[in-house]
N, C-alpha and C positions, 0 to 999 in steps of 0.2 A: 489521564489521557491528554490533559494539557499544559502546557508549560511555556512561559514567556508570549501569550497569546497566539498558541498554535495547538494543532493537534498533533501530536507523537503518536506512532503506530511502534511499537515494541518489536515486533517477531515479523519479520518477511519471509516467506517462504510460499513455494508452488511444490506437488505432488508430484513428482516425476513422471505422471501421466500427462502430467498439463506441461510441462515446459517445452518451448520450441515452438515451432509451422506443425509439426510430426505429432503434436500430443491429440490427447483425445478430445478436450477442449479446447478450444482457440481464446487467445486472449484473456483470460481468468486473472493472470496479475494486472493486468492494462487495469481490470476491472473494479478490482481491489483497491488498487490504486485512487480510481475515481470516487471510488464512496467515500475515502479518506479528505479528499479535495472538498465533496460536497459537502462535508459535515461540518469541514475546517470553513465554508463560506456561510454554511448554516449558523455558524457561531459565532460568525464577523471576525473571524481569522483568515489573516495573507497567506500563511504557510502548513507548511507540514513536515512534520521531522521522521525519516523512517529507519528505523535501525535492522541490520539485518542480524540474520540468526549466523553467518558466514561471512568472515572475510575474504575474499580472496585478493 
């Protein structure tokens, strides 16, 4: 999960329930998001590299 002093998050993805204003929970990848942030500062890492399961 680390590399070049950062954390790499592998697989991005939200449930089709959750994407959008419209889903059933609000904000879940914001959130995601954030735990990746905090681990990366918990480790004395600047960054974070996220790859997604999709290109588009």
């Amino acid at each position: 999960m680390q590399q070049d002093n950062a954390v790499r998050v592998y697989l991005v993805e939200s449930h089709p329930k959750n994407r959008g204003r419209s889903g059933e929970f609000e904000g879940v990848g914001a959130h995601l998001f954030a735990i990746a942030v905090k681990e990366a500062k918990e480790r004395g890492f600047d960054a974070v590299y996220f790859t997604p399961k999709n290109s588009y």
